[in-house]
TITI-992983 format. One record per residue (C-alpha): x, y, z; residue in three letters. Coordinates in nm, 2 decimals. Example, Ala and Ser with C-alpha at 12.3 -4.5 7.8 and 13.67 -1.06 7.14 Angstrom:
// residues 2
((1.23 -0.45 0.78) 'ALA')
((1.37 -0.11 0.71) 'SER')
END
This chain:
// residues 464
((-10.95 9.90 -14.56) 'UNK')
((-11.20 9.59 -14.58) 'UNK')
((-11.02 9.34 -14.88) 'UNK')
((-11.22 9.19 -15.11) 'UNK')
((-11.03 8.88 -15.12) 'UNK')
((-11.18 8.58 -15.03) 'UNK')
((-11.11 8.19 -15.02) 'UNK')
((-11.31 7.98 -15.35) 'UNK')
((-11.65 7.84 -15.15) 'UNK')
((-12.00 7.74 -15.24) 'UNK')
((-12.32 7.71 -15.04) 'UNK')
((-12.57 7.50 -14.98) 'UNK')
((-12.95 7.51 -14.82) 'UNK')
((-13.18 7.33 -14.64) 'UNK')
((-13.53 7.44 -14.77) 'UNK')
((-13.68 7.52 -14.42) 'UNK')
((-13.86 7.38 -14.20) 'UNK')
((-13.77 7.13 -13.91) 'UNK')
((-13.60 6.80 -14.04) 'UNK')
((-13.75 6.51 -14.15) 'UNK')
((-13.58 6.26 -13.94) 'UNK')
((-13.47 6.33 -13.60) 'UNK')
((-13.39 5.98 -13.39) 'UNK')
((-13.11 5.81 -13.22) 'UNK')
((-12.91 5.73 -13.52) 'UNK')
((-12.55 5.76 -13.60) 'UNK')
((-12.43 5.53 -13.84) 'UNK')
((-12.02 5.62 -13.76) 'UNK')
((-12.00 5.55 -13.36) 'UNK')
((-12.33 5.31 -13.34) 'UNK')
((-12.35 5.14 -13.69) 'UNK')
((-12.68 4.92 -13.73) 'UNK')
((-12.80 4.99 -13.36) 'UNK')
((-12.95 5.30 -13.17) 'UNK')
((-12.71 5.55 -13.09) 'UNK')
((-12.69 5.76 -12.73) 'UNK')
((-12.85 6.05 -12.81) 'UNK')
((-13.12 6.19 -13.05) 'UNK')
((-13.00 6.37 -13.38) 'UNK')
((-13.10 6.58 -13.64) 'UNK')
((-13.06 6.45 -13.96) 'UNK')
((-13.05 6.59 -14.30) 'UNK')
((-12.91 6.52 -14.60) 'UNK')
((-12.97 6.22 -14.89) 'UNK')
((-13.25 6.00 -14.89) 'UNK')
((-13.05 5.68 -14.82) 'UNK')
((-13.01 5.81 -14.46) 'UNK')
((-13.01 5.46 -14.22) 'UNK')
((-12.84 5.35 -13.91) 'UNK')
((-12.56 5.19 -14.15) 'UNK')
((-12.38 5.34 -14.42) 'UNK')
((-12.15 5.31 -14.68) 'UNK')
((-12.10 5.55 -14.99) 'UNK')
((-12.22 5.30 -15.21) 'UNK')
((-12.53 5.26 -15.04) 'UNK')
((-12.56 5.64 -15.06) 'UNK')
((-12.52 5.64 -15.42) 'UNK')
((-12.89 5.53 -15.44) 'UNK')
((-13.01 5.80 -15.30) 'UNK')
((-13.32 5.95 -15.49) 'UNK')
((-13.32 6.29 -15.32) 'UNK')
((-13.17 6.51 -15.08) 'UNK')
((-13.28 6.78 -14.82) 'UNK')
((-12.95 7.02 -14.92) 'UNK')
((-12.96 7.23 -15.26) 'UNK')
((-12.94 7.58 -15.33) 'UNK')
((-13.17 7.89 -15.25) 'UNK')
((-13.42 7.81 -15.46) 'UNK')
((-13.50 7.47 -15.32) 'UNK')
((-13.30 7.24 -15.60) 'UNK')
((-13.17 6.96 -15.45) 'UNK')
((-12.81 6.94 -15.52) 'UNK')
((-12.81 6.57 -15.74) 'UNK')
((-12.41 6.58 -15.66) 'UNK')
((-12.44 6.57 -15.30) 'UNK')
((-12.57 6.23 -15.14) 'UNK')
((-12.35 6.31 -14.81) 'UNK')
((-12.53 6.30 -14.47) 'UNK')
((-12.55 6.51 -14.24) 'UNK')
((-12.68 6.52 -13.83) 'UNK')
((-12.63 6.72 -13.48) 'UNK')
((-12.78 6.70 -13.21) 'UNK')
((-13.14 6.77 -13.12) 'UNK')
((-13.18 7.11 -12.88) 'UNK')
((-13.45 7.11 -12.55) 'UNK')
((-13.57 7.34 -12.30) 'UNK')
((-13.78 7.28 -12.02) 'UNK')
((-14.12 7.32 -12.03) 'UNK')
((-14.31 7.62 -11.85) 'UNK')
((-14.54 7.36 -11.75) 'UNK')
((-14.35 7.16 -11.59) 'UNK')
((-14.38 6.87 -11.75) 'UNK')
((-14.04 6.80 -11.86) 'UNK')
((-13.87 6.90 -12.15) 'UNK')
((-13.96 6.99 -12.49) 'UNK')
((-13.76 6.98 -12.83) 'UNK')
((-13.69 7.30 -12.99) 'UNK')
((-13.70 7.21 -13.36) 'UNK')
((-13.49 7.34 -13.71) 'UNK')
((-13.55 7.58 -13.92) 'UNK')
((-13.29 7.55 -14.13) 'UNK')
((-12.90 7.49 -14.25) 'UNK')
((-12.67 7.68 -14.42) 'UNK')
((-12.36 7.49 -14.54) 'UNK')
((-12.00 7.64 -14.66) 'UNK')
((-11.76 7.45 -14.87) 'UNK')
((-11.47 7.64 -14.87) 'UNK')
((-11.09 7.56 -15.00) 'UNK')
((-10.91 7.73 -14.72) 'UNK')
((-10.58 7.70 -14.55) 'UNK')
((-10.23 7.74 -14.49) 'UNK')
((-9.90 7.76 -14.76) 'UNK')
((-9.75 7.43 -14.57) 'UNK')
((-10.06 7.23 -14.59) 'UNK')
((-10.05 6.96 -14.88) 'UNK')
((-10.37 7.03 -15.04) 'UNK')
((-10.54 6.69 -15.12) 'UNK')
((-10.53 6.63 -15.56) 'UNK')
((-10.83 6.59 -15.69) 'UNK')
((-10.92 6.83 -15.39) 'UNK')
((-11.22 6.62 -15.19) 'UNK')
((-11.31 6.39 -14.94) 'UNK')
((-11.24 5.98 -15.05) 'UNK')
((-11.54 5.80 -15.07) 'UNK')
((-11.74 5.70 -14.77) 'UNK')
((-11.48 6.00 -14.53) 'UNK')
((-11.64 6.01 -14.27) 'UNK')
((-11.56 6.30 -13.90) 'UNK')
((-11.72 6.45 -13.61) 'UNK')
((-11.68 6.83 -13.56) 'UNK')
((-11.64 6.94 -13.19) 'UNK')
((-11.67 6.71 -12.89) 'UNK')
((-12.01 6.57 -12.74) 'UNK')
((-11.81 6.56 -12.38) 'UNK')
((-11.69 6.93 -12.33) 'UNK')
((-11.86 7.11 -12.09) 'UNK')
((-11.59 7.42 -12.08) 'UNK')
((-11.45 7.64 -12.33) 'UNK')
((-11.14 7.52 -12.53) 'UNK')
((-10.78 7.65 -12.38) 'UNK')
((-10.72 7.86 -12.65) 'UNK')
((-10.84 8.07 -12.94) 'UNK')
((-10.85 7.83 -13.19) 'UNK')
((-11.02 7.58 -12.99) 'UNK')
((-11.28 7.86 -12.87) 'UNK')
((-11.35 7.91 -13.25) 'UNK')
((-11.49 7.59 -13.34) 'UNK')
((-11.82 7.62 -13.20) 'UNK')
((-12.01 7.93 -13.20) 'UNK')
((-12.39 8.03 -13.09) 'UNK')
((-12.58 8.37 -13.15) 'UNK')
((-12.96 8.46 -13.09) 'UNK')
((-13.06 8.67 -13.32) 'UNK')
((-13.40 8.87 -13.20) 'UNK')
((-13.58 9.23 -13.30) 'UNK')
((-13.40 9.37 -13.03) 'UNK')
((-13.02 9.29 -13.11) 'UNK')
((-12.84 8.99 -13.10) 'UNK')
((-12.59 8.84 -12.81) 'UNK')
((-12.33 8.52 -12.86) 'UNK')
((-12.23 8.31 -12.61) 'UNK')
((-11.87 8.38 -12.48) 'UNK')
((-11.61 8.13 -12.61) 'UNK')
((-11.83 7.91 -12.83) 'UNK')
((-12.13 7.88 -12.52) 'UNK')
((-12.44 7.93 -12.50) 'UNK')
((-12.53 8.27 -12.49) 'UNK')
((-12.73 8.40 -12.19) 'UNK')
((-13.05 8.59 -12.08) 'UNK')
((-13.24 8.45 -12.42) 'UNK')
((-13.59 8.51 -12.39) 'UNK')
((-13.69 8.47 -12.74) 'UNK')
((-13.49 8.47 -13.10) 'UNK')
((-13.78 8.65 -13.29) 'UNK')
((-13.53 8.75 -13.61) 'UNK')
((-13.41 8.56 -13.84) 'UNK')
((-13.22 8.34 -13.82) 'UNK')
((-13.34 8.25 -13.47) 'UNK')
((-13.15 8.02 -13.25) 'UNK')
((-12.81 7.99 -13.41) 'UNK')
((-12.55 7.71 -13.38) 'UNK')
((-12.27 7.70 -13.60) 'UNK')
((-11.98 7.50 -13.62) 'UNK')
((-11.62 7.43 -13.82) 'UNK')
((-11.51 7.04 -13.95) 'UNK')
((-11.19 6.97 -13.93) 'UNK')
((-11.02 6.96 -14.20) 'UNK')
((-10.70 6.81 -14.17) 'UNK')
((-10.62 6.43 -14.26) 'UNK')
((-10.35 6.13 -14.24) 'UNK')
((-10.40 5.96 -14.53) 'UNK')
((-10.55 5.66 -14.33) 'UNK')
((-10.87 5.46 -14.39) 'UNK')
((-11.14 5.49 -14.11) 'UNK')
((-11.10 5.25 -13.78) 'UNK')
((-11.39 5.20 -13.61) 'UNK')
((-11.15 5.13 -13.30) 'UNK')
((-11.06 5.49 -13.28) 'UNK')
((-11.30 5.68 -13.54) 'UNK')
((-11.14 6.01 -13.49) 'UNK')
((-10.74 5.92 -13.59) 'UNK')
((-10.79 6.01 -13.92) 'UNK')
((-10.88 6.34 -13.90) 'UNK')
((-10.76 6.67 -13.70) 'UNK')
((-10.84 7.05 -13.67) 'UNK')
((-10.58 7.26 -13.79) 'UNK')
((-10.30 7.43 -13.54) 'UNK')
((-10.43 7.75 -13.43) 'UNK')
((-10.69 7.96 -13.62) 'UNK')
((-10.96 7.65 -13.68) 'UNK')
((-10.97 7.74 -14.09) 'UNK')
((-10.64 7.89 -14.14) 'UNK')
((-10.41 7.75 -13.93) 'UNK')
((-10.12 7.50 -14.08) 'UNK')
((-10.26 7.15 -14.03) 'UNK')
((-10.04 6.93 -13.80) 'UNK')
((-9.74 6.70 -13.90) 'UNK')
((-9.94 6.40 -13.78) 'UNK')
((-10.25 6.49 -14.06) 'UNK')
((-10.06 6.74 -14.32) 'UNK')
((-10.30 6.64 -14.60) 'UNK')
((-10.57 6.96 -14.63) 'UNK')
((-10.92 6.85 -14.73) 'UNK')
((-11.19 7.06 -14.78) 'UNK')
((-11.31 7.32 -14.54) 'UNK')
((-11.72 7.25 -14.41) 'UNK')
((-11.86 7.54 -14.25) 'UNK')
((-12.21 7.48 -14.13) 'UNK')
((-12.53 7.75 -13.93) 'UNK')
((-12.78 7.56 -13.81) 'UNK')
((-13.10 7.72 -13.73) 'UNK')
((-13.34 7.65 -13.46) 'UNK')
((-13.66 7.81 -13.43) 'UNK')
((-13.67 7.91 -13.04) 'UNK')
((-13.94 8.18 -13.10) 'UNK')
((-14.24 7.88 -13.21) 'UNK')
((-14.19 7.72 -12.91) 'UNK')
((-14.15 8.03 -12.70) 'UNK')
((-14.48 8.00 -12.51) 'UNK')
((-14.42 7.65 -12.42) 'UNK')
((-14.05 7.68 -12.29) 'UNK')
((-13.89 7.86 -11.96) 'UNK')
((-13.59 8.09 -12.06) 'UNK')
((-13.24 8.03 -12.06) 'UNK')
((-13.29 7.59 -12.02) 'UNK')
((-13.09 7.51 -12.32) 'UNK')
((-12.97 7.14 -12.30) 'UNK')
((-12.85 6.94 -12.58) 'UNK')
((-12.95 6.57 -12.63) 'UNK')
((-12.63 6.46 -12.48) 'UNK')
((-12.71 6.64 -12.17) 'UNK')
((-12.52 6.95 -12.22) 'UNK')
((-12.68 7.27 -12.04) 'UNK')
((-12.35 7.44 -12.14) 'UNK')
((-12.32 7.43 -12.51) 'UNK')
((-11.95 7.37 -12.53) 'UNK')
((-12.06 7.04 -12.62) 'UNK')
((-12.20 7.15 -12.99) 'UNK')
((-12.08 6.84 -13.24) 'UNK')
((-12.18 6.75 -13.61) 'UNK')
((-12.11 6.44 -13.82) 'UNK')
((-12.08 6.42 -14.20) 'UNK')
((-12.07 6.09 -14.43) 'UNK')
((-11.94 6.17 -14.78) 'UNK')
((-12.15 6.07 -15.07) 'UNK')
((-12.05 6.31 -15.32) 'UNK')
((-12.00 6.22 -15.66) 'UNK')
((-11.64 6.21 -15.76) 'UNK')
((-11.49 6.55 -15.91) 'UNK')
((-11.79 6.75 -15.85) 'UNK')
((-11.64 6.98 -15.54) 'UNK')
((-11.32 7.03 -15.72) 'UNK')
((-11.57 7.16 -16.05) 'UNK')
((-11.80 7.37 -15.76) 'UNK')
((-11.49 7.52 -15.64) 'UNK')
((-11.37 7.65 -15.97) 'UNK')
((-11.67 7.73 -16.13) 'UNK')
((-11.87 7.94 -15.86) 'UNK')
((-11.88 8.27 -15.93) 'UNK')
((-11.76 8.47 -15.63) 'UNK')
((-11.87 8.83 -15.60) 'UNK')
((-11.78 9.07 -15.32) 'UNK')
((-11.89 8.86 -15.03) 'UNK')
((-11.78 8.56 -15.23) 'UNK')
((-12.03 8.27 -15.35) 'UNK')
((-12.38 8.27 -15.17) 'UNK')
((-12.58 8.00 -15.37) 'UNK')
((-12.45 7.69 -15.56) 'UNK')
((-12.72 7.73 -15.74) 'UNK')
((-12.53 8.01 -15.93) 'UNK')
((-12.27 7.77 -16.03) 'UNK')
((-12.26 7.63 -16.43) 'UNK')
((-12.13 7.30 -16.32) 'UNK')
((-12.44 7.29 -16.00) 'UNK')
((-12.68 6.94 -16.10) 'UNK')
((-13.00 6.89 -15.92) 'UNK')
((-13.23 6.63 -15.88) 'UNK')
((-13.56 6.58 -16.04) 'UNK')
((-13.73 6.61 -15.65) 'UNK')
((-13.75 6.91 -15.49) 'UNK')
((-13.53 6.92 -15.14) 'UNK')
((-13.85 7.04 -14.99) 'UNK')
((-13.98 6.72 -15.08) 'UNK')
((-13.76 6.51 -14.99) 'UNK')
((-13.82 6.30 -14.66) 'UNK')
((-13.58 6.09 -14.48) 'UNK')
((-13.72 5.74 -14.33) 'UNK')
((-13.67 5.72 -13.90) 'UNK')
((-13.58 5.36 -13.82) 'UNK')
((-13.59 5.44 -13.41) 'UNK')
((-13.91 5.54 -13.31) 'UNK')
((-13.95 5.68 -13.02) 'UNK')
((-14.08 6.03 -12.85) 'UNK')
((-13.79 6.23 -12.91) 'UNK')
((-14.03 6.58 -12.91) 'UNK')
((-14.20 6.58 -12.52) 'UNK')
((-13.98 6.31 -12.38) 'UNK')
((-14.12 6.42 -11.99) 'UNK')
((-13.87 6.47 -11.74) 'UNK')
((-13.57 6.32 -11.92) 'UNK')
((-13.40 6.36 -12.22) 'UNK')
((-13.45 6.02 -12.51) 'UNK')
((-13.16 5.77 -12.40) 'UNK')
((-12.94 5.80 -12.08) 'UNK')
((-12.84 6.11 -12.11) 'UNK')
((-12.85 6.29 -11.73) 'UNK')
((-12.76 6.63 -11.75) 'UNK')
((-12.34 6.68 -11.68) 'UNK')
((-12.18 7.03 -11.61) 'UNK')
((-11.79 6.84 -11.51) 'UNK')
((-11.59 6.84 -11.79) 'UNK')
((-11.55 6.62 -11.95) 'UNK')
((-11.89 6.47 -11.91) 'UNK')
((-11.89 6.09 -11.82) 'UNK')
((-11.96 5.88 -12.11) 'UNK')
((-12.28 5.70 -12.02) 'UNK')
((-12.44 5.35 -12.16) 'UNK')
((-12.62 5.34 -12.42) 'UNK')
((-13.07 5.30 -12.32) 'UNK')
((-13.26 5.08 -12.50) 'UNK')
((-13.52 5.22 -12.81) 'UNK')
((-13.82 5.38 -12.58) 'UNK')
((-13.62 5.45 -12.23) 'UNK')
((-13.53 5.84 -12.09) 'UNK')
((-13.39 5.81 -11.78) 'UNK')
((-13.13 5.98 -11.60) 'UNK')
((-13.04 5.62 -11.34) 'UNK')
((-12.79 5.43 -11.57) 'UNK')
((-12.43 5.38 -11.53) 'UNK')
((-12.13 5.53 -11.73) 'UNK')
((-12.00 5.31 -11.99) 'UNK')
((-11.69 5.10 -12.02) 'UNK')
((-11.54 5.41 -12.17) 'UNK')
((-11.54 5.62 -11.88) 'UNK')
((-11.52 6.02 -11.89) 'UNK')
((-11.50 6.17 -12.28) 'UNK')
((-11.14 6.21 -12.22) 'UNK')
((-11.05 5.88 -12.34) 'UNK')
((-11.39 5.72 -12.42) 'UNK')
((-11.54 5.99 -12.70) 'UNK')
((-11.45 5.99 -13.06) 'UNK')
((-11.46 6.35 -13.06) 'UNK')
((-11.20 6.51 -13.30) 'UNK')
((-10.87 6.66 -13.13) 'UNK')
((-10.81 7.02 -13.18) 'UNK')
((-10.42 7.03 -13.25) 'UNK')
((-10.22 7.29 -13.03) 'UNK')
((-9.90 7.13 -13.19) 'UNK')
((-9.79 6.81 -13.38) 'UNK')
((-9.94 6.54 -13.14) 'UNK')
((-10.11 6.27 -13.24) 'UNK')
((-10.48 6.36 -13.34) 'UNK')
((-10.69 6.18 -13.10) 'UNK')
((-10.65 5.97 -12.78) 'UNK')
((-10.99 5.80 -12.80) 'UNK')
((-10.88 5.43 -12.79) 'UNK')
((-11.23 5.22 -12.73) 'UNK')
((-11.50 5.20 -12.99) 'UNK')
((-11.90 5.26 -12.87) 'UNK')
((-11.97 4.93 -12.66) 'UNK')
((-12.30 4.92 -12.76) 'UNK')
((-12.20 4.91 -13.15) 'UNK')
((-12.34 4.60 -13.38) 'UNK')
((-12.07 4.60 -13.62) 'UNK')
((-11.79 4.73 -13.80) 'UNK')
((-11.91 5.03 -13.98) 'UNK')
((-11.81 5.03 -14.39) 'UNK')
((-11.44 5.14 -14.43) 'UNK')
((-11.42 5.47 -14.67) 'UNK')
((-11.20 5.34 -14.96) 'UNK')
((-10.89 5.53 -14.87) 'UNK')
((-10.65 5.61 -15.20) 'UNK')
((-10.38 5.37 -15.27) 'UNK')
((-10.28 5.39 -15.62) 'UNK')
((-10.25 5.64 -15.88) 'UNK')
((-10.58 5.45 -15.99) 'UNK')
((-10.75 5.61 -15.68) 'UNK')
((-10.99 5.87 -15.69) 'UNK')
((-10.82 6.09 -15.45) 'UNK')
((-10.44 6.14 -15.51) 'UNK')
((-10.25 6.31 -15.27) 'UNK')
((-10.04 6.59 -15.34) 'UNK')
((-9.64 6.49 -15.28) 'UNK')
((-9.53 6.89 -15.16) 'UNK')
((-9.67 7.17 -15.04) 'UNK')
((-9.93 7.34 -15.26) 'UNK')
((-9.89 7.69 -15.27) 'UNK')
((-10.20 7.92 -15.22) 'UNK')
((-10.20 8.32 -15.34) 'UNK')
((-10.38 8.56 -15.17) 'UNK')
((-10.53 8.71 -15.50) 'UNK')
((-10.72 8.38 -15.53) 'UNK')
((-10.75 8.28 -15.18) 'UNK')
((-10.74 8.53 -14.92) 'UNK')
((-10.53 8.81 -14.70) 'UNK')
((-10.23 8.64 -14.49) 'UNK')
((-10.15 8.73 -14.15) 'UNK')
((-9.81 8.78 -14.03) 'UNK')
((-9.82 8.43 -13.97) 'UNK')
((-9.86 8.36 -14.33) 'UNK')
((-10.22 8.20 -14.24) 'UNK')
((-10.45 8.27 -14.56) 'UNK')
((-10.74 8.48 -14.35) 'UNK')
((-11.16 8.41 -14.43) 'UNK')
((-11.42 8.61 -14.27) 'UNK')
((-11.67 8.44 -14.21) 'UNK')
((-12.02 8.62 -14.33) 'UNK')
((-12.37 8.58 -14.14) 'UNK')
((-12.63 8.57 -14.46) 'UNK')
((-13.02 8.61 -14.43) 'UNK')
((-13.15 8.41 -14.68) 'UNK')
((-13.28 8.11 -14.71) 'UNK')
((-13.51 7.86 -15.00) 'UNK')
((-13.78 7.98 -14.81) 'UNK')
((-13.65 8.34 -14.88) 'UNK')
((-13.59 8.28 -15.25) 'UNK')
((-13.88 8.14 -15.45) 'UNK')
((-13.73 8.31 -15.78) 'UNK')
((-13.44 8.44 -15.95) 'UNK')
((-13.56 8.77 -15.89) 'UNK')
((-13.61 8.76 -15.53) 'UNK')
((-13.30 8.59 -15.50) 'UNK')
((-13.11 8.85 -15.65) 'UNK')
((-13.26 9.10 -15.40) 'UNK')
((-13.24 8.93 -15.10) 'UNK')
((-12.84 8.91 -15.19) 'UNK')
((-12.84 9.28 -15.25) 'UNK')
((-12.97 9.35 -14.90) 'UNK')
((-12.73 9.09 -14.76) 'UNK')
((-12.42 9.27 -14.81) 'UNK')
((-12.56 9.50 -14.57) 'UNK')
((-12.59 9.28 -14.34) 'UNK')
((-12.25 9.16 -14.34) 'UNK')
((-12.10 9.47 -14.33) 'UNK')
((-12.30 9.52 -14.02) 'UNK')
((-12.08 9.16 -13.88) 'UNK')
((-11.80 9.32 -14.00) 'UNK')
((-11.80 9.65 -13.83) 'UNK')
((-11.94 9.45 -13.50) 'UNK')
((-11.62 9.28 -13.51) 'UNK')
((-11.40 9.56 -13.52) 'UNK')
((-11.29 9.60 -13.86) 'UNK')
((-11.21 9.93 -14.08) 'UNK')
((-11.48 10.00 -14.39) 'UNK')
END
């Protein structure tokens, strides 16, 4: 029998649309200077190549809200991925595909030994990367395998890559919500301040199941959970693209390499308030924007635009992708230089850093209590220390950690396995801003999306 126990969550929306800013920007491994690869950006207004959570404090808008296009006045956090091309059918080199949207899940998941972080949120300025720009195979295991995921939804079915890959013989995504790439943050932390040095120690995925599994001895503090679909409109670029050329800005034709950064801005206390103030019906909480403690800004998310300080043709670059980014299949890929503001090349060298084994900053994913991350070199090309997250100290702090294992109850979290792992199903949802002009239409788009879940759920093998 299906439970109807789920972990506390909220979710967010982009309004539609392709975003705003899309550039070579990444203001946690290339602070104040171009970055390697061209990104998607969404997120608070304050967006620029260097960042620090005061400096997102000014932000006047955001792109991320609920369904009905609100932006959400709480969240000044940034987000960005990388951008997606195919080749052209004309030959003429490649072309970008662009977004159509994001769905984001906050969710308070996890495991009985995990010490859940008191208040429960990120410090100020946390900043990770989710997945690894230099894989170019599937993960070892499960766990690792579940981080990443991609699924092409068209009129005639859908298909998902094996193992968190690209999926193949795509023609055309034609149903909403197109081109799908969705990915897990990891959520686990070791109480240290950011180190530009070696920008992924912090922070670690969990030990086996990516959102349930115990967190590691190395990063035992448990953070909150960021779940994120991003959507890419394949079928309005159809006609100018030949099947089955996916490559990621990076220069990944295989899709293993899916990644995602997040800088916190959120206003202190206001996803511990989210978190127990959503309302959570049967498939748990769909819109923050049902939420009594949800604040929006005065500007619409639609209308919020995010400046580009790199500009450069990041849409029909010709026949190679913005930077030096050649396409690499060996995994890991070899972690090249950095190309100056207006080059696409494929003839440049590999860094200082070598192969993404030891030069990346990509997160580890922890298969047992090791050490989080064994990147040891920071971006060569980098200006500058980026601005250190203010990591809690005191009991003055506005994150205090918690001193013994929190315990979690399934009634208000979840099912356990026999592992004792609280278990979340994820849920696929077909709405968007654009879907949900009203309060009326919103409320009958939800209808029809338990429906559609349930159709997830019985794809995946479970009992109704």
């Amino acid at each position: 029998m299906l439970s109807t126990a789920f972990a506390a969550q909220f979710v967010m929306y982009t309004p539609g649309g392709d975003d705003t800013a899309v550039e070579r920007a990444d203001p946690i491994l290339f602070p104040d200077t171009i970055s390697a690869h061209v990104h998607q950006i969404f997120g608070a207004s304050a967006f620029t190549s260097e960042l620090s959570y005061d400096a997102l404090q000014a932000s006047e808008c955001t792109t991320v809200g609920d369904a009905s296009g609100d932006g959400n006045g709480a969240d000044k956090s940034s987000y960005w991925h990388p951008a997606l091309y195919m080749e052209s059918a004309n030959g003429t080199g490649y072309v970008r595909v662009p977004t159509s949207g994001h769905k984001l899940y906050y969710r308070d998941v996890g495991n009985d030994a995990d010490k859940k972080a008191d208040p429960f949120e990120f410090p100020k300025g946390y900043r990770m990367v989710a997945g690894n720009p230099f894989q170019r195979a599937a993960g070892s295991d499960a766990g690792s395998q579940g981080i990443t995921q991609w699924m092409c939804h068209s009129s005639s079915g859908s298909s998902e890559g094996d193992k968190g890959g690209f999926p193949t013989d795509v023609s055309d995504c034609d149903a909403y919500p197109g081109f799908n790439g969705a990915i897990h943050y990891p959520h686990c932390w070791n109480g240290e301040d950011f180190d530009q040095s070696n920008p992924s120690a912090h922070y670690s995925y969990p030990e086996g199941d990516v959102q349930s599994g115990p967190c590691p001895s190395s990063h035992p503090i448990r953070l909150p959970h960021i779940f994120i679909e991003n959507q890419f409109d394949l079928h309005s670029v159809v006609d100018q693209v030949k099947p089955n050329t996916f490559v990621l800005a990076q220069g990944d034709s295989t899709g293993f390499g899916w990644h995602m950064d997040f800088f916190n801005g959120w206003d202190e206390g206001a996803i511990p308030e989210l978190m127990k103030s959503c309302p959570a019906p049967y498939y748990g909480n769909a819109d923050i924007g049902t939420c009594p403690t949800f604040k929006k800004f005065d500007t619409k998310a639609a209308d919020c635009k995010l400046k580009v300080t790199f500009d450069e043709n990041v849409d029909t670059p010709g026949n190679d992708l913005p930077g030096c980014n050649p396409v690499q299949t060996t995994n890991p890929a070899v972690k090249m230089a950095v190309a100056a503001l207006g080059e696409a090349t494929d003839k440049c060298s590999a860094s200082s850093g070598g192969s993404g084994s030891s030069g990346s900053s990509a997160p580890a994913y922890s298969a047992s209590s090791a050490p989080a991350s064994s990147a040891s070199s920071a971006p060569e090309s980098s200006a500058g220390s980026a601005p250190a997250y203010e990591a809690p100290s005191s009991s003055a702090s506005p994150t205090t950690l918690a001193t013994s294992p929190v315990a979690i109850t399934a009634t208000a979290y979840g099912d356990k396995n026999a592992n004792n792992n609280v278990v979340y199903e994820t849920q696929y949802v077909t709405v968007t801003a654009r879907d949900l002009p009203t309060p009326a239409a919103r409320a009958a788009a939800l209808e029809a999306r338990h429906g559609h879940a349930l159709k997830h759920l019985k794809g995946r093998g479970h009992r109704l």
